[in-house]
N, C-alpha and C positions, 0 to 999 in steps of 0.2 A: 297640385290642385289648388280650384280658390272657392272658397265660402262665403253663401252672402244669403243673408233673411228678409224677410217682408217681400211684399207685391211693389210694382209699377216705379213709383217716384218715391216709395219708402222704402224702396230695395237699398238694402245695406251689404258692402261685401267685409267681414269680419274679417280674413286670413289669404292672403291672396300671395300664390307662386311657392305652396309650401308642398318642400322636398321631405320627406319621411322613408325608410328602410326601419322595417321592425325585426328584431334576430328573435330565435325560438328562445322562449323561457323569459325574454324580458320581462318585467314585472313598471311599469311605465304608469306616472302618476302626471297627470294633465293642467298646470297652475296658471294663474289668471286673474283680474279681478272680475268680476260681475260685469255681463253683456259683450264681453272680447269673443266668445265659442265655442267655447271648451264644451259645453253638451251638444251643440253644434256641430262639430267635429266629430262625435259619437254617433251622432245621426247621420252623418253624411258616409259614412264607413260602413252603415248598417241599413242605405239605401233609402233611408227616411224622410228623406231631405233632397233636393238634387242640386250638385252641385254646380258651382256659377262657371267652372272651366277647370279642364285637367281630367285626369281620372285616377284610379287606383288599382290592384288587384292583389287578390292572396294568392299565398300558396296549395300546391298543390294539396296537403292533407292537412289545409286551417280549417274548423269548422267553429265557428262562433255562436256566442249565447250573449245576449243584449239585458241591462238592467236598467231600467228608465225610473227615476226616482217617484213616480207616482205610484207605480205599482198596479198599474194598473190589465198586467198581464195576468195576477191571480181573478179567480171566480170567486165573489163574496159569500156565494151560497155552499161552496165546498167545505169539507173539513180541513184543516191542515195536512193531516193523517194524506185524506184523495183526491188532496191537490199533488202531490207524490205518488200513491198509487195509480191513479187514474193512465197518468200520463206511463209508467213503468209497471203496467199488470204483473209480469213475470215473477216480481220481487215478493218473497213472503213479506210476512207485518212485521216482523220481528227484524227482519231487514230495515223497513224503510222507517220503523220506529229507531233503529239506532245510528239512519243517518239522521233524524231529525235530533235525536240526544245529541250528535255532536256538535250539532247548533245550540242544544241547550236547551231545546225544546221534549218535555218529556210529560208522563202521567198524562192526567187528562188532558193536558194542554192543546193534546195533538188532536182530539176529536171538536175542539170549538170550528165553529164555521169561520173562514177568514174575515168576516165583517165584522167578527169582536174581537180579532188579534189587535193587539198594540202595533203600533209601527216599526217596531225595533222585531216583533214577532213575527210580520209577513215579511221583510227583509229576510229574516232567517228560514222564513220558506222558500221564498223567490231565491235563494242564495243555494240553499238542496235543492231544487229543480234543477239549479242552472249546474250544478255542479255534477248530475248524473245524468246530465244531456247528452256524455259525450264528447262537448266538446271541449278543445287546448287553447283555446280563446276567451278569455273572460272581460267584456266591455260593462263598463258599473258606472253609472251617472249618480255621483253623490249619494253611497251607498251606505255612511253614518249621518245623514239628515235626522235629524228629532231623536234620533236611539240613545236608549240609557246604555249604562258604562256595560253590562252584562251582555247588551247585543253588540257593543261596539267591539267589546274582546273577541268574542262568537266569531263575528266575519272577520276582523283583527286573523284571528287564529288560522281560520279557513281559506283564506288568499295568503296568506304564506307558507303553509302547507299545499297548495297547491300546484302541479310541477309542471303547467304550460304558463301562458302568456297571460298578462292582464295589463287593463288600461283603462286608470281611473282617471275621474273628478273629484275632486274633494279638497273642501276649507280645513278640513281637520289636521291639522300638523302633527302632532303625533301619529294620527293614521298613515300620513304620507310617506312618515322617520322608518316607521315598522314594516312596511312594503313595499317602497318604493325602491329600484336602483338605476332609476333613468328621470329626468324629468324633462316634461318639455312645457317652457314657457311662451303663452300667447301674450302678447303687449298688445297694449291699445291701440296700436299703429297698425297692425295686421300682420308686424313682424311675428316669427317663431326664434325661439332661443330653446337650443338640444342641448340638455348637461348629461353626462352621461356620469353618473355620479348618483349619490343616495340624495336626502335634502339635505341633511349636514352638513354636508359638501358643498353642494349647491348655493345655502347660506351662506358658506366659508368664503366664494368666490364672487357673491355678490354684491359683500361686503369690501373685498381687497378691491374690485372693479370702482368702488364710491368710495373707498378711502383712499 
């Protein structure tokens, strides 16, 4: 498939003729510099977007959950607490209060309304939603943006603990060390480059490829 942004005469195509196969469980980290499409690509996989030619499709029992770095999928008037319950009635408090603990969110923390969480603190709700959605597809657009070291572990912890599929963005290099074991690199050309390999790896052969 190919990717491309803007209207009319500012249409841009970012990625164009790219072949992809995703295996169950990969854990897939998306590299880049700024403006190539790597959130792009997340959009377009999750219908957001339409794409400029090509298509895609999953498998039979993929069901996916999308993370867009605004956050703007939580309700600012909710609690933390029934931004979890609302959506999973069925679950006692005592339940959805210790999926929220294993984000790290605990005590009162969890009755503030999302419009005074910190950023690193609606992340870690948007992160229990998505993680008792259901689904074995986890899509995360730059999911350690602004987070202090406490939320970074939080989800750190939580997508590698987790035993489907995931497919990030992220500048953060040590996030990428600690979950990733695939990466696919977008160049400014519109080229794709698959390592199938951790980033270590990836560094390792980047490097013998320019020395």
């Amino acid at each position: 498939m190919s990717i491309a942004v803007g209207e009319g005469e500012g249409r841009k195509v970012l990625c164009r003729g790219m072949r992809l196969d995703v295996m169950r469980g990969e854990k897939i980290a998306i590299i880049g510099p700024n403006g190539v499409g790597k959130s792009s690509l997340l959009k377009a996989i999750q219908e957001l977007i339409p794409l400029e030619e090509g298509h895609f499709e999953w498998g039979q029992k993929v069901k996916t959950t999308y993370y867009e770095q605004e956050n703007r999928q939580l309700h600012p008037e909710k609690t933390a607490i029934n931004e979890i319950w609302d959506r999973f009635p069925n679950l006692y408090e005592v339940q959805v209060r210790s999926i929220l603990g294993q984000v790290l969110l605990s005590g009162d923390d969890v009755y503030k309304p999302v419009s005074v969480l910190s950023g690193g603190e609606k992340v870690r709700v948007m992160l229990s939603r998505m993680m008792l959605s259901g689904a074995n597809f986890l899509m995360l657009d730059q999911p350690t943006n602004h987070l202090d070291l406490e939320s970074i572990t939080a989800v750190n912890n939580a997508l590698i603990n987790f035993p489907g599929n995931v497919i990030f963005t992220s500048q953060d290099h040590q996030f990428i060390t600690t979950i990733a074991d695939r990466i696919i690199e977008i160049k400014p050309d519109g080229t794709i480059a698959d390592y199938y390999c951790g980033y270590e790896d990836y560094l390792e052969k980047i490097r013998a490829q320019e020395g």
